[in-house]
C-alpha positions as CSV (number, residue, x, y, z in Angstrom):
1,X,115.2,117.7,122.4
2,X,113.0,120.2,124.1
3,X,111.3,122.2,122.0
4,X,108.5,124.9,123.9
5,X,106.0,126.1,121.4
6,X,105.1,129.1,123.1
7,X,108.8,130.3,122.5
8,X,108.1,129.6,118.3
9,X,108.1,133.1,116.7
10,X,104.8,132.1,115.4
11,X,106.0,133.2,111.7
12,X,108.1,129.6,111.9
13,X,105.2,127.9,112.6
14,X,103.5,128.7,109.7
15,X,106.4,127.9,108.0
16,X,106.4,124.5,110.0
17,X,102.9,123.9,109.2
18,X,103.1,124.4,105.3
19,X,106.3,121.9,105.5
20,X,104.2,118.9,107.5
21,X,101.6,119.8,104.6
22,X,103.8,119.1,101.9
23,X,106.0,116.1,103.7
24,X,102.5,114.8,104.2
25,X,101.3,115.1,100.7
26,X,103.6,111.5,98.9
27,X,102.0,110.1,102.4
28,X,98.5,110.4,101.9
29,X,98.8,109.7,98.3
30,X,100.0,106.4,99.0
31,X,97.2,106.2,101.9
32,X,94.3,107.3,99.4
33,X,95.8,104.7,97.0
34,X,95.4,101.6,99.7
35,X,92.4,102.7,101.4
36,X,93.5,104.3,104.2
37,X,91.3,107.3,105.0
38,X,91.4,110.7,107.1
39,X,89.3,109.0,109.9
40,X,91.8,105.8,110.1
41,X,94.9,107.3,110.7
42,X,93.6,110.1,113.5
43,X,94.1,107.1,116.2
44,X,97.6,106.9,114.9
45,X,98.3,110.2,114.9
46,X,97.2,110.7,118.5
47,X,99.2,107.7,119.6
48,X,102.5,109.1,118.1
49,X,101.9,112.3,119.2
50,X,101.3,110.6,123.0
51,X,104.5,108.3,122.4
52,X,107.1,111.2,121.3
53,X,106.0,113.4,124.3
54,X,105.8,110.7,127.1
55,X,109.5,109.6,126.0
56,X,111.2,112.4,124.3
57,X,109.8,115.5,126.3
58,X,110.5,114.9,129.6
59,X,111.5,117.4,132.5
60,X,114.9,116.2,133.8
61,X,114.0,115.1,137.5
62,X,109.9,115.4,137.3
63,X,107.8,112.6,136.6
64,X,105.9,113.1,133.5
65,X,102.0,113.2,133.7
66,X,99.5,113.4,132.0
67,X,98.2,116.3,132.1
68,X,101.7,117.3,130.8
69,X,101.5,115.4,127.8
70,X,98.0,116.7,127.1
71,X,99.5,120.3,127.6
72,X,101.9,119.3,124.3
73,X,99.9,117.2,122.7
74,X,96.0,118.4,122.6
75,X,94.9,115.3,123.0
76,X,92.4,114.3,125.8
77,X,93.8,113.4,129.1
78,X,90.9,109.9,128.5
79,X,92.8,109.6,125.8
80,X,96.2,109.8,127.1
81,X,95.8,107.3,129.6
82,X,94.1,104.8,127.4
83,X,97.1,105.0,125.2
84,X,99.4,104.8,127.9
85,X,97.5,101.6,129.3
86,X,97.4,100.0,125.6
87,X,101.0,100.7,124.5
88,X,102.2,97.6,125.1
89,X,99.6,95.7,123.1
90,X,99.4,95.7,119.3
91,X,96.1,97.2,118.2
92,X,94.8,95.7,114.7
93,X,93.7,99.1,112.6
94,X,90.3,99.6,111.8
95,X,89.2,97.7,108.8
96,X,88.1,100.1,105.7
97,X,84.9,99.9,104.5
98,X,86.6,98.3,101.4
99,X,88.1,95.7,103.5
100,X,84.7,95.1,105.3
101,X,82.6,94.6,102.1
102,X,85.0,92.7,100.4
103,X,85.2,90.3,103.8
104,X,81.7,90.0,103.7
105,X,81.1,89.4,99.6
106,X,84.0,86.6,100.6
107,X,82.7,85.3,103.1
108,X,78.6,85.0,103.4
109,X,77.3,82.3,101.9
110,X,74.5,85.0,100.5
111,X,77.3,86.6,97.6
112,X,79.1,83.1,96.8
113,X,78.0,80.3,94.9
114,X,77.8,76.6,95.1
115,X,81.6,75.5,95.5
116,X,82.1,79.1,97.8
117,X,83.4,81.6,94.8
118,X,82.0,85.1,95.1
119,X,79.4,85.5,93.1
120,X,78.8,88.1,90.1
121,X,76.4,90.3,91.8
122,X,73.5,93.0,90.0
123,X,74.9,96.3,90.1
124,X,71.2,97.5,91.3
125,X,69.3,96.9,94.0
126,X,66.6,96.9,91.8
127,X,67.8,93.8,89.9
128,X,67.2,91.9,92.7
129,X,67.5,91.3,96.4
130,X,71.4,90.3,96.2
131,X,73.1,92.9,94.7
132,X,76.5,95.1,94.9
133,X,74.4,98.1,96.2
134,X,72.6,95.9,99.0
135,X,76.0,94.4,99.8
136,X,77.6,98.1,100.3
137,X,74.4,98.9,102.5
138,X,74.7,95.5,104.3
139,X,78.0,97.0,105.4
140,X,77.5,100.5,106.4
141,X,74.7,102.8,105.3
142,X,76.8,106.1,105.6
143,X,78.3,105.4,101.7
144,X,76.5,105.0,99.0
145,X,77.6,102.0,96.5
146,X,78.2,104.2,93.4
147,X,81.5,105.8,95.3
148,X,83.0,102.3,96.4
149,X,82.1,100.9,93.2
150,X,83.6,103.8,91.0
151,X,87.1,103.2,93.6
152,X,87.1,100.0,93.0
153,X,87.2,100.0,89.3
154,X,89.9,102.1,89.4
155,X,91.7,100.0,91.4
156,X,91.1,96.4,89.5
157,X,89.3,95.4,92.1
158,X,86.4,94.5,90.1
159,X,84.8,94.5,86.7
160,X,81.4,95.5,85.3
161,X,80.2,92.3,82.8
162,X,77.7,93.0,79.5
163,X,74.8,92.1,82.1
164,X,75.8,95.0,84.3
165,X,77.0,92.8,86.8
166,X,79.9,93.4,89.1
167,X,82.6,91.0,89.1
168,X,85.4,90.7,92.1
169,X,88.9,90.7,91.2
170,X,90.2,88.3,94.0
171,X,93.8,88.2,93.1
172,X,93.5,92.6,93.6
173,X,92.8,92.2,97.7
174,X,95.6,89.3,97.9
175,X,98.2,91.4,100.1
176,X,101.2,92.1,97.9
177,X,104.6,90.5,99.4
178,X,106.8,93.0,97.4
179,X,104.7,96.0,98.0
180,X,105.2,94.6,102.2
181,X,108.8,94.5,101.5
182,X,109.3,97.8,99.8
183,X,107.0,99.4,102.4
184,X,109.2,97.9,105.3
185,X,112.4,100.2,103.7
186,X,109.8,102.9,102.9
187,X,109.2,103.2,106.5
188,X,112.8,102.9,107.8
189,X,114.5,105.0,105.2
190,X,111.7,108.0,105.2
191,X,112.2,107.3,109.4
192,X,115.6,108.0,109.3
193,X,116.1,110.9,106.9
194,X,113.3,112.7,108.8
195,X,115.3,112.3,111.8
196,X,118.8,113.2,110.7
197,X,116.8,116.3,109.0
198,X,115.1,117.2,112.2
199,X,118.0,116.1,114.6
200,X,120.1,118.8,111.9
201,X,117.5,121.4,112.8
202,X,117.6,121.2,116.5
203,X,121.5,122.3,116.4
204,X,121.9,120.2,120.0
205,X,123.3,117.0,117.8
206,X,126.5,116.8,115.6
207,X,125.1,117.4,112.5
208,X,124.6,114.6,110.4
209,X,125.2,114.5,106.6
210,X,121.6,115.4,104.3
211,X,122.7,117.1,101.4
212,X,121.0,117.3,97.8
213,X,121.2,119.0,94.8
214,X,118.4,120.5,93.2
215,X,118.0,122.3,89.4
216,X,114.9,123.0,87.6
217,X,114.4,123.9,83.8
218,X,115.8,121.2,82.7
219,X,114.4,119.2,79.8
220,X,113.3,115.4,79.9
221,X,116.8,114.8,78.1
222,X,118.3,116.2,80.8
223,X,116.6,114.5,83.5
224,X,117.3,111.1,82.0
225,X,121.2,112.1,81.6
226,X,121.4,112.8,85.5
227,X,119.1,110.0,86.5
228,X,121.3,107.6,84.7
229,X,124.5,109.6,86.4
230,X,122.6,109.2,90.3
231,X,122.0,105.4,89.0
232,X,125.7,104.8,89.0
233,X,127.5,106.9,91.3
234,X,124.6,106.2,93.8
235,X,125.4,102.3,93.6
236,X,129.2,102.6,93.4
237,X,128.9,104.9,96.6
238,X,126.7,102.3,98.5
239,X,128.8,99.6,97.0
240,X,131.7,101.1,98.6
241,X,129.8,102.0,102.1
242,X,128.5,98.5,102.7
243,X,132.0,96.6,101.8
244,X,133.6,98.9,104.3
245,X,130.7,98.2,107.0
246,X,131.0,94.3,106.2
247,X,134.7,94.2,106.6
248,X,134.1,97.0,110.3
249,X,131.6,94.2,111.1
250,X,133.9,91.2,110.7
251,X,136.9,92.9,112.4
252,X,134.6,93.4,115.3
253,X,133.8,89.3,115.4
254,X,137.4,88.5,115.4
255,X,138.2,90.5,117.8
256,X,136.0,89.0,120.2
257,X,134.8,92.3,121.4
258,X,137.2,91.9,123.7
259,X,137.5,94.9,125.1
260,X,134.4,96.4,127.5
261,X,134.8,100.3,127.0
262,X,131.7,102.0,125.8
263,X,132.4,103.2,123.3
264,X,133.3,99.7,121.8
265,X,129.6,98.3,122.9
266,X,128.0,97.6,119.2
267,X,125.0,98.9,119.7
268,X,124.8,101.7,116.8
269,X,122.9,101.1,113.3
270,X,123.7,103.3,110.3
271,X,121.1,104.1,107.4
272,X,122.6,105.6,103.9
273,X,120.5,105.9,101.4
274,X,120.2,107.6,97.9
275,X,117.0,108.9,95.6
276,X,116.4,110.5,92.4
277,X,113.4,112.2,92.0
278,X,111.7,114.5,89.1
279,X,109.1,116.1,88.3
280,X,106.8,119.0,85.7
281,X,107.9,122.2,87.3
282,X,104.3,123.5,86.7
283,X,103.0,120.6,89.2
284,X,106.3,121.1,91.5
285,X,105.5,122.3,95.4
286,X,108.9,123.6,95.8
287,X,109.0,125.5,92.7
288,X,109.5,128.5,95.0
289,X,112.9,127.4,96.2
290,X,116.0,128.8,94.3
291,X,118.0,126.5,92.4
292,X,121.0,126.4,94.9
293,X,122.6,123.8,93.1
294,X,123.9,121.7,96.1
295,X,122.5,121.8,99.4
C-alpha cells in the first residue's frame, strides 16, 4: 500500500490526525495507568514508523535507502540505521522511574531490614537520612518524591502508616499473569481490527467485514438490555465460527494436504472478534457522529 503524503488533500489529514488522537486516547490511558510515559514510548514509535516504511513502502524494482525512509518517516537518517542494525535484537524498554526506585527500595541493603524485607521508610528527608524522598532522589533528581509518592498511592503501591511512614505494597509490582494474558489478545485483536479497518480504507484489498452499530440517547436500562443481547448472539456467533474452523481444520489433516496448489498451502490465520462498549454521551468523543444505526 503506497500511500504519498504530498498527494493528501491536506483537509484529510487533519481529519487523519484528530482520528490517531482519539484511537490513541484508550492507549495511553492504559500507558498512564502502568507507567508508561510520553518519553518511553517515542523509541517505539520511531522504530514502527522505520519498520512499516522499510517493508511496506517500497518502490517496486529500487532498493530502499535510507534516506528514503527518513523522507517518510522524519526520523533521523542516525536513527534509521541504528534501527535497521538492531532490528534483529530484542531491546529491553527503558525502566520507569517507578520501576527503578522500587528496584532499588528492593534491592539495597540501605531500605531493607535484617531478614531483606523493604523497610518502612520516613516520608521526609528530614526525619532522617533513609527516607522515601532520599530514595526518589537516590534515583533521579529530575522528580520530586511528592509526585511518585502521590502515583503510587493511587496505585496500591504503598501505604502511609500513623508514623507517616511509607510502606511498599510488594504483591502491587508482582507482574500480573492475567493482565499478560488479556494484554497478549489486546494486542492481536486491536492489531487486527486496525488493519482490516485501514486495509478497508485503502480500496486496493477485497474489503474485509468491520461493521457496527452505533445509537446514543439511550438510558442505562437500555444499555444493559443490548449488552446482555451482544453477550449472547456475540458468543453463539463465535461459537458457530470456531466449530466450523475446527471441523475446516480437521478436514485439512485428513486429507493429508495432499494436494500442492497454492492456494491449498495453510498458511492463512483468521481473527473474529466481538465488543460492546458504552459510555455518558456528555464524556463521548464521537458524539459528533450521526446515529446511523448500523455501519
Amino acid at each position: 500500500m503506497e500511500i504519498k503524503p504530498s498527494n493528501t488533500p491536506k483537509k484529510m489529514q487533519i481529519i487523519l490526525h484528530d482520528t490517531i488522537r482519539k484511537v490513541l486516547r484508550p492507549l495511553v490511558r492504559l500507558m498512564l495507568s502502568q507507567g508508561i510515559n510520553y518519553t518511553m514510548v517515542l523509541e517505539d514509535l520511531k522504530r514502527v514508523f522505520v519498520s512499516v516504511a522499510e517493508e511496506e513502502f517500497q518502490i517496486e524494482g529500487k532498493l530502499q535507502t535510507n534516506s528514503r525512509i527518513t523522507l517518510l518517516t522524519g526520523v533521523h537518517r542516525k536513527d534509521v540505521q541504528r534501527i535497521l542494525d538492531e532490528q534483529d535484537n530484542e531491546l529491553e524498554p527503558p525502566y520507569s522511574i517507578s520501576a527503578q526506585i522500587f528496584g532499588l527500595w528492593l534491592g539495597d541493603n540501605l531500605y531493607l531490614d535484617e531478614i531483606g524485607q523493604p523497610l518502612p521508610l520516613p516520608r521526609l528527608a528530614s526525619k532522617g537520612e533513609v527516607s522515601f524522598e532520599s530514595l526518589v532522589a537516590s534515583v533521579s533528581k529530575d522528580f520530586r518524591a511528592r509526585p511518585v509518592l502521590d502515583e503510587w498511592l493511587r496505585l496500591g503501591f504503598v501505604s502511609i502508616d500513623y508514623n507517616d511512614n511509607v510502606r511498599l505494597n510488594v504483591q502491587a509490582f508482582i507482574p500480573n499473569q492475567d493482565l499478560e494474558y488479556k494484554l497478549s489478545f489486546l494486542s492481536m485483536n486491536v492489531h487486527d481490527h486496525m488493519s482490516a479497518a485501514v486495509s478497508n480504507l485503502s480500496n486496493q484489498n477485497e474489503p474485509m467485514l468491520e461493521r457496527c452499530v452505533y445509537y446514543d440517547g439511550l438510558t442505562a436500562g437500555n444499555v444493559e438490555i443490548l449488552h446482555d443481547l451482544a453477550r449472547q448472539s456475540g458468543m453463539n456467533t463465535i461459537k458457530a465460527l470456531n466449530r466450523r474452523a475446527a471441523a475446516l481444520k480437521a478436514a485439512q489433516t485428513e486429507s493429508g494436504m495432499a494436494s500442492r496448489r497454492e492456494s491449498d498451502k495453510a498458511n492463512q490465520r483468521m481473527n473474529f472478534g466481538v465488543y460492546f462498549y458504552h459510555a455518558d454521551d456528555d464524556l463521548s468523543e464521537f458524539s459528533q457522529i450521526e446515529p446511523a444505526k448500523e455501519s
